[in-house]
mmJSON file of the N, C-alpha and C atoms, coordinates in Angstrom:
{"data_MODEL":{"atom_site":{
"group_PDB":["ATOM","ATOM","ATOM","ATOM","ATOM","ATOM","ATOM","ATOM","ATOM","ATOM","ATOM","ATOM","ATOM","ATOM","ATOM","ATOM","ATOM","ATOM","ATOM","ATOM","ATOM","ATOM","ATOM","ATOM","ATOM","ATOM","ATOM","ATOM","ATOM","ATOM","ATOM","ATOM","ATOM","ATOM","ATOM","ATOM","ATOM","ATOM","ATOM","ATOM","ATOM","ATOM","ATOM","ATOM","ATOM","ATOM","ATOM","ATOM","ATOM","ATOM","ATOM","ATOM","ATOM","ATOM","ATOM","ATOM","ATOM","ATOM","ATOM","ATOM","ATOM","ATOM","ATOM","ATOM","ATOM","ATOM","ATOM","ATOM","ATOM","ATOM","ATOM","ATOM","ATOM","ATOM","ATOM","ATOM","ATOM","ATOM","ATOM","ATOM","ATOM","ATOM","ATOM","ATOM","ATOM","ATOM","ATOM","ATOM","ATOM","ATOM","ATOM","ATOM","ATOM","ATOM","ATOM","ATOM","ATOM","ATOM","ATOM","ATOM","ATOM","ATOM","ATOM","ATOM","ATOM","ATOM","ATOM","ATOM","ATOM","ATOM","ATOM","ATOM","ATOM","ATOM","ATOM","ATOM","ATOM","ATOM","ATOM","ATOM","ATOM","ATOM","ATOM","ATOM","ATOM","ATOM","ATOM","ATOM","ATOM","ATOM","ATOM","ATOM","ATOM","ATOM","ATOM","ATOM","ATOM","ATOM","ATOM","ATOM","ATOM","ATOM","ATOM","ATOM","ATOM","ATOM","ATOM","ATOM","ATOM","ATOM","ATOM","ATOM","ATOM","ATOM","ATOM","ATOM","ATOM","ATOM","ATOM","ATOM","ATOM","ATOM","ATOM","ATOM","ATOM","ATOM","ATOM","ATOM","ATOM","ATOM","ATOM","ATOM","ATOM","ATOM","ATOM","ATOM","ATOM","ATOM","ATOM","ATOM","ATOM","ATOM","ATOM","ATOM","ATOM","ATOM","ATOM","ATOM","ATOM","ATOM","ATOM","ATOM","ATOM","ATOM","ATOM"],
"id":[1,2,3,4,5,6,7,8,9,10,11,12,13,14,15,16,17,18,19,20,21,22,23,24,25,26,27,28,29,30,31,32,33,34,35,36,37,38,39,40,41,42,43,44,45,46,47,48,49,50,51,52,53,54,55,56,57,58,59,60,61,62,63,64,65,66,67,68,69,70,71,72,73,74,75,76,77,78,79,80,81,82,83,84,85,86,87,88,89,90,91,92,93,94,95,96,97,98,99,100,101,102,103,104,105,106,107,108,109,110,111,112,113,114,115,116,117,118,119,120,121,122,123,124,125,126,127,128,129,130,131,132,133,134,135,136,137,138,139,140,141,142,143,144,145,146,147,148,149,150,151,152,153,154,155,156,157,158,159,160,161,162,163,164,165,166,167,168,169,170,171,172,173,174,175,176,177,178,179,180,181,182,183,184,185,186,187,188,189,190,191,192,193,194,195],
"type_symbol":["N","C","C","N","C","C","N","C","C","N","C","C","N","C","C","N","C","C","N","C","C","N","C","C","N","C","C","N","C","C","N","C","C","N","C","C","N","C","C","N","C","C","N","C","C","N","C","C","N","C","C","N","C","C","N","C","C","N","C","C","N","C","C","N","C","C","N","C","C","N","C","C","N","C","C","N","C","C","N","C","C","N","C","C","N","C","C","N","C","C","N","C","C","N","C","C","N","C","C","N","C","C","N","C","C","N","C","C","N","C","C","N","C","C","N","C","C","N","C","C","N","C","C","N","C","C","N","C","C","N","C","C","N","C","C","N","C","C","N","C","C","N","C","C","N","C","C","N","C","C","N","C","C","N","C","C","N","C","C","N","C","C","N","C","C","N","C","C","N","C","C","N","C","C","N","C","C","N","C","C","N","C","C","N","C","C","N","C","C","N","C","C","N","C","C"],
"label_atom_id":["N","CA","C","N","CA","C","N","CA","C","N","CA","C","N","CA","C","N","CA","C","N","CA","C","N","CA","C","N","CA","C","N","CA","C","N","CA","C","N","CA","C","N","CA","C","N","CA","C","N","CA","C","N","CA","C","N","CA","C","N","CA","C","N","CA","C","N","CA","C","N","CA","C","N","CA","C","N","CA","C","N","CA","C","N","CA","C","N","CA","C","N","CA","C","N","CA","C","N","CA","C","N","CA","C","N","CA","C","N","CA","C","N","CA","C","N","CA","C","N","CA","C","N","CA","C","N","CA","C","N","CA","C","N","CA","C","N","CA","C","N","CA","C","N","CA","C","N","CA","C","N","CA","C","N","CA","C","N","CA","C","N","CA","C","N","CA","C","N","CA","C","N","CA","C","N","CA","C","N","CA","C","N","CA","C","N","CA","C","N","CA","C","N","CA","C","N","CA","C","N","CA","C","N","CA","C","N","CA","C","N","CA","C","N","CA","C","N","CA","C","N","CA","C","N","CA","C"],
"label_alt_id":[null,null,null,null,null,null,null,null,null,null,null,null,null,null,null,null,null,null,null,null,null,null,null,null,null,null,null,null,null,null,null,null,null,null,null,null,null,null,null,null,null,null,null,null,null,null,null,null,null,null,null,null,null,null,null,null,null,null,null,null,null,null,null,null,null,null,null,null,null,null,null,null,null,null,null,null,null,null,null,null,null,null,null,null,null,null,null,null,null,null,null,null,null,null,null,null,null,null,null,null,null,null,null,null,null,null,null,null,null,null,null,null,null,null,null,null,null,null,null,null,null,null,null,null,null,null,null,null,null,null,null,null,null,null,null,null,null,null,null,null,null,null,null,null,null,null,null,null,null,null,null,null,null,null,null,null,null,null,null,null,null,null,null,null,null,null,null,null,null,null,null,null,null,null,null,null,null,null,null,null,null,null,null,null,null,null,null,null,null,null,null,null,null,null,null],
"label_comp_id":["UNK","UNK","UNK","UNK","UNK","UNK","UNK","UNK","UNK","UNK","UNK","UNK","UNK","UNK","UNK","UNK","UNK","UNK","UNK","UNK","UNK","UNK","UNK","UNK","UNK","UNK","UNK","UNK","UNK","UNK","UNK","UNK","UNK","UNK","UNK","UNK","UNK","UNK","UNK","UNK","UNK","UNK","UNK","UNK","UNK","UNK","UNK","UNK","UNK","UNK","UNK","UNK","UNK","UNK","UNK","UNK","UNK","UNK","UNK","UNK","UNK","UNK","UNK","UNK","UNK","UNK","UNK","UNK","UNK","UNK","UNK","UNK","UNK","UNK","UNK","UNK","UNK","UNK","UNK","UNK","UNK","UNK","UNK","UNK","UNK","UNK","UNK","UNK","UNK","UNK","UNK","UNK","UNK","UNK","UNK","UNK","UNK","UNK","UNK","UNK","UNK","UNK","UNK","UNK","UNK","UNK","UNK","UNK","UNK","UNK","UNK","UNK","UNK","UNK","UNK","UNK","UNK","UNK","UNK","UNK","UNK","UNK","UNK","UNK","UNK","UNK","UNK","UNK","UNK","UNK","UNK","UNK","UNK","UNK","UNK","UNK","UNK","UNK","UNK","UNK","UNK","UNK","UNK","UNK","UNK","UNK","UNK","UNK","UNK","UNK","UNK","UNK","UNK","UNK","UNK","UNK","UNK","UNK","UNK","UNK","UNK","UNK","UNK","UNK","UNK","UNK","UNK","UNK","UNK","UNK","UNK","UNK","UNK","UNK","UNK","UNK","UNK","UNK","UNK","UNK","UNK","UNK","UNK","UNK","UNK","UNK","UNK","UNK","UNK","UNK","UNK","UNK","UNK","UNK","UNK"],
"label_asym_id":["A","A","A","A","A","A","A","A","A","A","A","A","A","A","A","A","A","A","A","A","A","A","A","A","A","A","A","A","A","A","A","A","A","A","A","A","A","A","A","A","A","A","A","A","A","A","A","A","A","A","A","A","A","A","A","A","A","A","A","A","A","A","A","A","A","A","A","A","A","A","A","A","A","A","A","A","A","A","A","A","A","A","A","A","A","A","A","A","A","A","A","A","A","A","A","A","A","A","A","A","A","A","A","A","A","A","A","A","A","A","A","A","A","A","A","A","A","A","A","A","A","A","A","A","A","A","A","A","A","A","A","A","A","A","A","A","A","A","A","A","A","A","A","A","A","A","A","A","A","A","A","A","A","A","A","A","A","A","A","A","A","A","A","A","A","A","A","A","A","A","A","A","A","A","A","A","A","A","A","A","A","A","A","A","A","A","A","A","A","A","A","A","A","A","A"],
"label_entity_id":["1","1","1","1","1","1","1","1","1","1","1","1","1","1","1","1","1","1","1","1","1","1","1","1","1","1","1","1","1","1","1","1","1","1","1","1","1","1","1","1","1","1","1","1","1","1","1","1","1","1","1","1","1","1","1","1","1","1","1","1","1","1","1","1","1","1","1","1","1","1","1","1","1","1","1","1","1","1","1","1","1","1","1","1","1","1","1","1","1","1","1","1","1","1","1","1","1","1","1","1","1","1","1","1","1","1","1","1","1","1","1","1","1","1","1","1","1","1","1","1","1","1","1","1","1","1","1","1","1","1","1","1","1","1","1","1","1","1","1","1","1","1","1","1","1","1","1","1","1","1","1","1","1","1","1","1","1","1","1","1","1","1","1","1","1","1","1","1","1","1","1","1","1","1","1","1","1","1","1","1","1","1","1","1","1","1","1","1","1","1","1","1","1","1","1"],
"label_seq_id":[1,1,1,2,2,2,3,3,3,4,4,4,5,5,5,6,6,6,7,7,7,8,8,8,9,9,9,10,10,10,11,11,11,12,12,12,13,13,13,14,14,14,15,15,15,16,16,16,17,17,17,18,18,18,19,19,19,20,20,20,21,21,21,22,22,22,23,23,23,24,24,24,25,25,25,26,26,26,27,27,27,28,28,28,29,29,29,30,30,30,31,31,31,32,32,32,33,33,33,34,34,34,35,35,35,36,36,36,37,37,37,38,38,38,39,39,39,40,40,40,41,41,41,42,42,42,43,43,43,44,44,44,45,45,45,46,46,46,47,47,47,48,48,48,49,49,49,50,50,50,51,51,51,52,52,52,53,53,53,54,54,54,55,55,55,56,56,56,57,57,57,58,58,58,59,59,59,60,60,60,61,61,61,62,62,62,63,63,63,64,64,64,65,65,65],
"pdbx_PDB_ins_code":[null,null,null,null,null,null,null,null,null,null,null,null,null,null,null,null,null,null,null,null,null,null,null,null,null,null,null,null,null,null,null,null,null,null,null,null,null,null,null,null,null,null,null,null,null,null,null,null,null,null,null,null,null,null,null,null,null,null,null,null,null,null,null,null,null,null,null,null,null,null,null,null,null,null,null,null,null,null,null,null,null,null,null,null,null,null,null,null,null,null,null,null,null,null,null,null,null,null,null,null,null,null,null,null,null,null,null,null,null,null,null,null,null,null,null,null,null,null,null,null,null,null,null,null,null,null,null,null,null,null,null,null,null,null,null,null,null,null,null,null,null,null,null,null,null,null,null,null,null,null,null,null,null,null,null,null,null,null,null,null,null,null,null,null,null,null,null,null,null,null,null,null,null,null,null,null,null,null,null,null,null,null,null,null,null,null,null,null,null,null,null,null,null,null,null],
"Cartn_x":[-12.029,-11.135,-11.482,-11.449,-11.674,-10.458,-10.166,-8.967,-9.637,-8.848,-8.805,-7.988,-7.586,-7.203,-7.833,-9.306,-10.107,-10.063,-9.759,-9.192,-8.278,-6.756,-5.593,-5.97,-6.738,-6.993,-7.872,-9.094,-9.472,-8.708,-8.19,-7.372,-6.53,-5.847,-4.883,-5.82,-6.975,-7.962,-8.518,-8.48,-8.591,-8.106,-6.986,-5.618,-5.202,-5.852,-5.597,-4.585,-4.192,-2.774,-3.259,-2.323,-2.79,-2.706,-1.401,-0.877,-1.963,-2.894,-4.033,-5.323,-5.106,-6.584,-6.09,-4.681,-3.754,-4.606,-3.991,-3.779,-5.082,-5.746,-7.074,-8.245,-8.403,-9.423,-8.949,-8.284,-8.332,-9.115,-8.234,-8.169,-6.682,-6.886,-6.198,-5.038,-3.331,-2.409,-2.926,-3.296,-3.446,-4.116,-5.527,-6.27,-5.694,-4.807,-4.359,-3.388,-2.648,-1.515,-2.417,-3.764,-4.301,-4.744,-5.316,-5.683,-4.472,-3.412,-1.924,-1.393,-1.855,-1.579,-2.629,-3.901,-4.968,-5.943,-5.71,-6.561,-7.755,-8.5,-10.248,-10.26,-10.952,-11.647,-13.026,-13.45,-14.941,-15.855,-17.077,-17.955,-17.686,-18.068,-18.013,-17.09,-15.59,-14.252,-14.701,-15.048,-15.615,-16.434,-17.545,-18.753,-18.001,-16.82,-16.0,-15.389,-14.467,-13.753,-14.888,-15.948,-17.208,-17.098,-17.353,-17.764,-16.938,-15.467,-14.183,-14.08,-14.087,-13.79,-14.919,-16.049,-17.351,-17.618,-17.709,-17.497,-18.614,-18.636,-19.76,-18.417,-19.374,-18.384,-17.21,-17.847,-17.274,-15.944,-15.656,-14.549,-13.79,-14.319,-13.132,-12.733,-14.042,-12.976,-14.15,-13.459,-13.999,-13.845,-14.358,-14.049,-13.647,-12.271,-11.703,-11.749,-12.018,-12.075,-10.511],
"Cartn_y":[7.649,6.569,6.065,4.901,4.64,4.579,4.553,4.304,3.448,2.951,1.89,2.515,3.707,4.446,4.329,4.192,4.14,2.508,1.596,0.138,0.227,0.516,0.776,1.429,2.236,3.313,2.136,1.491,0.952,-0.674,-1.343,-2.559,-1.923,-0.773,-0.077,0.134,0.83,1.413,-0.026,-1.427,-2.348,-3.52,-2.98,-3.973,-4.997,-5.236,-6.379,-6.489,-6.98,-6.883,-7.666,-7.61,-7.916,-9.836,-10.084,-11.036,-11.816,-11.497,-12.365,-12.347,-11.647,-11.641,-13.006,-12.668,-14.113,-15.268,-15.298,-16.384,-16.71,-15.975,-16.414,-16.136,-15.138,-15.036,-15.461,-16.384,-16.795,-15.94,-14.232,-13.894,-13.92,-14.102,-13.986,-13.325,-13.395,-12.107,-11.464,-12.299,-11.658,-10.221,-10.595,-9.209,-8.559,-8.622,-7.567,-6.454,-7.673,-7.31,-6.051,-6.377,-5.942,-4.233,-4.452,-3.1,-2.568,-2.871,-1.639,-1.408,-1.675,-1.111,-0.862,-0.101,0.747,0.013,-1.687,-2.131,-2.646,-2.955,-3.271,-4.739,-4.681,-6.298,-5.774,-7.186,-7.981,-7.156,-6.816,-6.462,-7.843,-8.819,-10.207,-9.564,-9.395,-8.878,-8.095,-7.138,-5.809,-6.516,-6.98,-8.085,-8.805,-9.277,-10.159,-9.216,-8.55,-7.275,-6.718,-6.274,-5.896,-6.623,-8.248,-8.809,-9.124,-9.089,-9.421,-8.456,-7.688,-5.986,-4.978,-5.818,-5.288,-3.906,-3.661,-2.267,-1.793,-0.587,-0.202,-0.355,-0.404,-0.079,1.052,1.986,3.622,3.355,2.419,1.907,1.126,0.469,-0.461,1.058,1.402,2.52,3.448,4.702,5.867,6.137,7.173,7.633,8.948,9.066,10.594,10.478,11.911,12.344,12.49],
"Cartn_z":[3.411,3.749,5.16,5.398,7.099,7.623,8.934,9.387,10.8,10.991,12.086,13.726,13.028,14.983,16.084,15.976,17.021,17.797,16.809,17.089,18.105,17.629,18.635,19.617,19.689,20.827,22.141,21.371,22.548,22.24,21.494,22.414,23.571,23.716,24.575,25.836,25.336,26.72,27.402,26.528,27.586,27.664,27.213,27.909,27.253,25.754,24.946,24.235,24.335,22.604,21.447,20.31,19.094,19.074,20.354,20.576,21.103,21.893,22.669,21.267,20.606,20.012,18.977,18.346,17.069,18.236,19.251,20.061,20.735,21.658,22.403,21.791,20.503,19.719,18.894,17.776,16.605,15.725,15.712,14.739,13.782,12.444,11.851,12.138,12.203,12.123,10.497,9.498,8.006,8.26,9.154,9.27,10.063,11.388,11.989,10.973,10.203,9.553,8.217,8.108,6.879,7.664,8.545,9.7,9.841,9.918,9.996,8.767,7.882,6.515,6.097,6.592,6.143,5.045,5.24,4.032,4.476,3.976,4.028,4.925,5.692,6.558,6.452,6.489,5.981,7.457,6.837,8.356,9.397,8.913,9.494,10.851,10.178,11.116,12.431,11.695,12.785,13.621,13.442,14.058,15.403,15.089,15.683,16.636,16.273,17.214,18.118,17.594,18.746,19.827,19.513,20.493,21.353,21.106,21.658,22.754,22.264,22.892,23.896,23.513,24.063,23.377,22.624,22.194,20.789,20.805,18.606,18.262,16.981,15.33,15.527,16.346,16.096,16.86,17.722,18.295,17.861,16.408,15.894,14.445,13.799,12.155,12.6,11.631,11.342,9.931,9.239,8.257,8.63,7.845,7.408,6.0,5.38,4.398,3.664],
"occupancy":[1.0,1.0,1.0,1.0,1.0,1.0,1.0,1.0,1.0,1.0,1.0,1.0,1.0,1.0,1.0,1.0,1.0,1.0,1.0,1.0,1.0,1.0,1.0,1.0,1.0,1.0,1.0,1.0,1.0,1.0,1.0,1.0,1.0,1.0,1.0,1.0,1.0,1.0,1.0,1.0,1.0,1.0,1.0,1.0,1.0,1.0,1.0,1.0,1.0,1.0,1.0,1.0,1.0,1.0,1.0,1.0,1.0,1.0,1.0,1.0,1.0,1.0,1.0,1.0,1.0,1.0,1.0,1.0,1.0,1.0,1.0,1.0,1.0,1.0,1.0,1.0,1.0,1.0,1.0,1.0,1.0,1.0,1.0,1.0,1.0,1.0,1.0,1.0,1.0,1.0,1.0,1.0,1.0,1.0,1.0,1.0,1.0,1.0,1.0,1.0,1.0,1.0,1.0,1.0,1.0,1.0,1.0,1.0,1.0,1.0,1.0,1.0,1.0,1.0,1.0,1.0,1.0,1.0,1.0,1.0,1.0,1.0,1.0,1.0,1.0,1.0,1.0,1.0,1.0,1.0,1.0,1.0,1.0,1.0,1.0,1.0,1.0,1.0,1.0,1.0,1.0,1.0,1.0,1.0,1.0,1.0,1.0,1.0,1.0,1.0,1.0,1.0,1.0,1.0,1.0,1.0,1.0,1.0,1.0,1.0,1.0,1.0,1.0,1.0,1.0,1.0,1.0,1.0,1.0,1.0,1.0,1.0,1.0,1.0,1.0,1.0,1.0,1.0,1.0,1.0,1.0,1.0,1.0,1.0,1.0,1.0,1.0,1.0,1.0,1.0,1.0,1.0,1.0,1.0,1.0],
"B_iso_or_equiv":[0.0,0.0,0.0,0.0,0.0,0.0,0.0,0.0,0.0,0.0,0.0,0.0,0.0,0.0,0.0,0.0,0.0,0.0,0.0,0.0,0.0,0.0,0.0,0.0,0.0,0.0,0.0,0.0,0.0,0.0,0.0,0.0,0.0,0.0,0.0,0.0,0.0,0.0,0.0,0.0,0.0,0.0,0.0,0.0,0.0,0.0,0.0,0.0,0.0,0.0,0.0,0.0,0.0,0.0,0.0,0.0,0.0,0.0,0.0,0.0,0.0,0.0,0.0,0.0,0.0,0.0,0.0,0.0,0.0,0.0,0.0,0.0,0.0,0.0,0.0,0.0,0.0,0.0,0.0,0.0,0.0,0.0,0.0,0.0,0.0,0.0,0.0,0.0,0.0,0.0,0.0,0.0,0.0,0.0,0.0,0.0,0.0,0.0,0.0,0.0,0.0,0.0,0.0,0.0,0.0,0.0,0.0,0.0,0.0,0.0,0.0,0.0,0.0,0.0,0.0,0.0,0.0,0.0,0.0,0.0,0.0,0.0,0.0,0.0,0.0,0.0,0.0,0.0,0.0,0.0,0.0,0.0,0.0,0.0,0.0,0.0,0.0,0.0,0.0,0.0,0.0,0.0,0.0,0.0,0.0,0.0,0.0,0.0,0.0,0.0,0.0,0.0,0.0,0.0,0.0,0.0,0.0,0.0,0.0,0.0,0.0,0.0,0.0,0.0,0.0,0.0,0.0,0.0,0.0,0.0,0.0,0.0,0.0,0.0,0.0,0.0,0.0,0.0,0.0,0.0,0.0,0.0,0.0,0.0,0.0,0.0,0.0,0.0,0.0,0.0,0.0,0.0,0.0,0.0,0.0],
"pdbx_formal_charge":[null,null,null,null,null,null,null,null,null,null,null,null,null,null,null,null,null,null,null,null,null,null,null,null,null,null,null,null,null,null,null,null,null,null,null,null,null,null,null,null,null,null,null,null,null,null,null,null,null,null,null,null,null,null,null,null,null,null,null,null,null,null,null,null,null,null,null,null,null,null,null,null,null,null,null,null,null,null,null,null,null,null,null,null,null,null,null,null,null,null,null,null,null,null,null,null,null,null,null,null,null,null,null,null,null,null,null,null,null,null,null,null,null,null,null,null,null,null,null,null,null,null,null,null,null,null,null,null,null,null,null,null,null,null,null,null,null,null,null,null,null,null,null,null,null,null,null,null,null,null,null,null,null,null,null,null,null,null,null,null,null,null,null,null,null,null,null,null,null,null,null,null,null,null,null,null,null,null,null,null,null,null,null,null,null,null,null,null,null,null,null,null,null,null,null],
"auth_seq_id":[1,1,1,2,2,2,3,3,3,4,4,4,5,5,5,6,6,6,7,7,7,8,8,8,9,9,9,10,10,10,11,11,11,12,12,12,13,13,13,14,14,14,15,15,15,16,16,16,17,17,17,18,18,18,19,19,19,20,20,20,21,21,21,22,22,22,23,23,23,24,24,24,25,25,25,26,26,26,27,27,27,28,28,28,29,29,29,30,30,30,31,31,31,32,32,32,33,33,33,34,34,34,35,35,35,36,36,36,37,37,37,38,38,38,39,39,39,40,40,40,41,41,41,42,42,42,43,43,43,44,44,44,45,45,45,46,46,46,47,47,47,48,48,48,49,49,49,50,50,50,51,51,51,52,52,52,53,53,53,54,54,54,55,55,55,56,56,56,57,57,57,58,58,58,59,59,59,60,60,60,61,61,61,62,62,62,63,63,63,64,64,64,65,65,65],
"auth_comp_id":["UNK","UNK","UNK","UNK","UNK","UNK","UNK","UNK","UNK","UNK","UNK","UNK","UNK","UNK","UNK","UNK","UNK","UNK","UNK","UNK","UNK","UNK","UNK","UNK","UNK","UNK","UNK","UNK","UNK","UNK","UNK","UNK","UNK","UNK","UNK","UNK","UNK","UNK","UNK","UNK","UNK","UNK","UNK","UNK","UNK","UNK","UNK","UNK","UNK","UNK","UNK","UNK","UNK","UNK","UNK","UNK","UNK","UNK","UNK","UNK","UNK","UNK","UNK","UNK","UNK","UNK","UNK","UNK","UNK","UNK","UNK","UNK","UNK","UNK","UNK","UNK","UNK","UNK","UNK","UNK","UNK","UNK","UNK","UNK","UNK","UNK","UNK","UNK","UNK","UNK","UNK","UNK","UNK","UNK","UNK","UNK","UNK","UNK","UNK","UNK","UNK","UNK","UNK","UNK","UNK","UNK","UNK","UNK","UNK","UNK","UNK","UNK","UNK","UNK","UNK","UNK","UNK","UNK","UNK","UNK","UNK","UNK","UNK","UNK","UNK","UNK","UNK","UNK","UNK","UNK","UNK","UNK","UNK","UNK","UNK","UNK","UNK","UNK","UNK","UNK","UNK","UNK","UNK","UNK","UNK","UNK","UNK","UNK","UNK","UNK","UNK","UNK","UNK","UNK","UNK","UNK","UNK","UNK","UNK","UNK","UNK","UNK","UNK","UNK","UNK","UNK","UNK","UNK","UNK","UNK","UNK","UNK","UNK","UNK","UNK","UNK","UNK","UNK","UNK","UNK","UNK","UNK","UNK","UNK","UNK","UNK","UNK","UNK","UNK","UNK","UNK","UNK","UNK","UNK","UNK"],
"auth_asym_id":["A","A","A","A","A","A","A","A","A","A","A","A","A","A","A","A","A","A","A","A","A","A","A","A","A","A","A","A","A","A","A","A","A","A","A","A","A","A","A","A","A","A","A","A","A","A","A","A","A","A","A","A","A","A","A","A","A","A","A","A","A","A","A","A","A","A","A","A","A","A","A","A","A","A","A","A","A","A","A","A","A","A","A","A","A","A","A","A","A","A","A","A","A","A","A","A","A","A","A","A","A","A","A","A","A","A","A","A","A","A","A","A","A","A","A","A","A","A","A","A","A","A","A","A","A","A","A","A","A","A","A","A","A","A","A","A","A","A","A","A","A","A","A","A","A","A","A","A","A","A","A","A","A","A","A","A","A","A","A","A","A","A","A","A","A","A","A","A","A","A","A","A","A","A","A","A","A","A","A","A","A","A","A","A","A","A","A","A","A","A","A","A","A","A","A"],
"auth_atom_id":["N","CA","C","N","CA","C","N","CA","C","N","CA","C","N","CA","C","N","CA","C","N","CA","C","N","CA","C","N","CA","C","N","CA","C","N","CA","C","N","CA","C","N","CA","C","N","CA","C","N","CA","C","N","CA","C","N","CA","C","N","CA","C","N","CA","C","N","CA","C","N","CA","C","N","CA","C","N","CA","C","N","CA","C","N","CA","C","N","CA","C","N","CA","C","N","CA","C","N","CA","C","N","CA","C","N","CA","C","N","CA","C","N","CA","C","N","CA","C","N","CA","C","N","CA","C","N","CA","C","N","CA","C","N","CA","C","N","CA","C","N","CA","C","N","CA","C","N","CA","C","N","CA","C","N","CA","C","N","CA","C","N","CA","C","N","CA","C","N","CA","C","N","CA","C","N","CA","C","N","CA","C","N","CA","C","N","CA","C","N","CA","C","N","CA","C","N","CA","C","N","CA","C","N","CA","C","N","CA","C","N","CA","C","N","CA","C","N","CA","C","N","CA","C","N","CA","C"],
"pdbx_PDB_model_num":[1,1,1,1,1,1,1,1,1,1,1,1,1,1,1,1,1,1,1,1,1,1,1,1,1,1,1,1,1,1,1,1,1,1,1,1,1,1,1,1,1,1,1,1,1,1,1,1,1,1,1,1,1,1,1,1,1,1,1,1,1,1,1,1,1,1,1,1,1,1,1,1,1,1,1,1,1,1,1,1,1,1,1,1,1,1,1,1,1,1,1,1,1,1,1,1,1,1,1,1,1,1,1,1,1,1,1,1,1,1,1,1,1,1,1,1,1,1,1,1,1,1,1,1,1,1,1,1,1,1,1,1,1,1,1,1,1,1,1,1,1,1,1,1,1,1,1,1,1,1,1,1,1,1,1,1,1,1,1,1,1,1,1,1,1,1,1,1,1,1,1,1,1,1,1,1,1,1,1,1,1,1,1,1,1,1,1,1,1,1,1,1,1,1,1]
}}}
């Protein structure tokens, strides 16, 4: 299963809220809303969160078993 904890962990470690990404990144609330109920976004998504965030993959999901 992936989980998206490592997401929350670094918007927190650099200071973003979910509120600036709706608003100054034109991301979707659909996909935020889809990431807190554990459901699937497009690599495209992740691609996007990277670049927002400066950050790898391993900082937006992980997989737990």
């Amino acid at each position: 299963m992936i989980s998206y904890a490592p997401f929350w962990q670094t918007l927190k470690k650099k200071g973003i809220t979910t509120y600036a990404l709706i608003h100054q990144h034109n991301i979707s609330s659909a996909t935020i809303d889809r990431m807190k109920k554990g459901n699937g976004i497009s690599t495209a998504k992740i691609d996007d969160f990277c670049e927002i965030l400066d950050c790898r993959v391993e900082d937006i999901i992980q997989y737990e078993k």
